[in-house]
N, C-alpha and C positions, 0 to 999 in steps of 0.2 A: 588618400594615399594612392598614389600612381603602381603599376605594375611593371617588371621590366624582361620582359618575354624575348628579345632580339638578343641571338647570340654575341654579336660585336658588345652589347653593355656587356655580358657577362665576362668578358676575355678584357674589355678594359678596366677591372675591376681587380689584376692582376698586380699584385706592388701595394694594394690596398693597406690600410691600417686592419687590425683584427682584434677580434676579441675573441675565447677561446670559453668554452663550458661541457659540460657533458652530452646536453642535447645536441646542439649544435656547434660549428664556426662561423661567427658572423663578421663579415666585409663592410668596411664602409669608406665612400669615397665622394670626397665631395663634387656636386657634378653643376656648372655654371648655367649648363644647357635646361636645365628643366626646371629655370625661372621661381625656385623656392620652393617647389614640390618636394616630396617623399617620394621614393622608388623601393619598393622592393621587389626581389627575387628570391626565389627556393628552388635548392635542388637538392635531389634525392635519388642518389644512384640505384642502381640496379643491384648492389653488391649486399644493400643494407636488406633487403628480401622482396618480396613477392607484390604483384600489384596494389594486392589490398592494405599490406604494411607498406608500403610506401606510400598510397592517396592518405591513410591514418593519419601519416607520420606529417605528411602535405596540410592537411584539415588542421590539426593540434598545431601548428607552427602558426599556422595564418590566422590566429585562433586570439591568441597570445600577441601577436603582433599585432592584431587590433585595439586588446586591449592596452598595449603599452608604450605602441607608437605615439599616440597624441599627446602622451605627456613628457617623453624623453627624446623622441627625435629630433635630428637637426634639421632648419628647412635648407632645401638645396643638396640633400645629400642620399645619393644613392645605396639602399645597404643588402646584401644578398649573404641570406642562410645558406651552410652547407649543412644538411642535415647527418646528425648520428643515429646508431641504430638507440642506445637509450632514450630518446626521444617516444619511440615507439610504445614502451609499458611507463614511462617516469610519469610520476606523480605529475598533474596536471600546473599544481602551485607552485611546483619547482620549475617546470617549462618556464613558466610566467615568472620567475624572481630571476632565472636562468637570462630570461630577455632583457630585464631592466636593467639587471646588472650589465649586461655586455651594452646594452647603450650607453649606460654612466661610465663605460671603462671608456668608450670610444669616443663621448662626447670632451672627455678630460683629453686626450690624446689627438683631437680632430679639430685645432681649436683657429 
């Protein structure tokens, strides 16, 4: 799974299909350019709290998208978390059904 660190993917990501949950909002966009890879992206504002709740919140997302990228993602397609502040105390197994769900919603919709 590729990483997508440059702000221009983050701002083309704009118009995206979405999926919507409690933890997070997750983007997803099909991208021609990166040859069948996965991409993801997290961000985690400053507004949701303090350094250390935000790297938590950073750790548990990447966490869960490990385990549930390999079996639901699409290949070729870029997908960037916006993180919420429940994210930060939510039960670790709901993160994780939170993810699967939002890829079955986006792999139906992304087609």
């Amino acid at each position: 799974m590729g990483v997508i660190k440059k702000r221009r993917d983050f701002l083309a990501m704009r118009g995206a299909d979405k999926a919507q949950s409690r933890s997070f909002l997750m983007l997803a966009r099909k991208n021609p350019e990166n040859q069948g890879a996965v991409r993801l992206g997290l961000t985690v504002t400053k507004k949701i709290g303090d350094a250390v709740v935000r790297n938590r919140i950073r750790r548990r997302l990447r966490a869960a998208a490990r385990e549930a990228f390999p079996d639901a993602a699409r290949a070729g397609t870029d997908y960037v978390l916006v993180a919420r502040k429940a994210a930060y105390d939510r039960n670790y197994a709901a993160v994780l059904d939170d993810m699967k769900r939002a890829l079955l919603s986006l792999a139906r919709n992304t087609t």
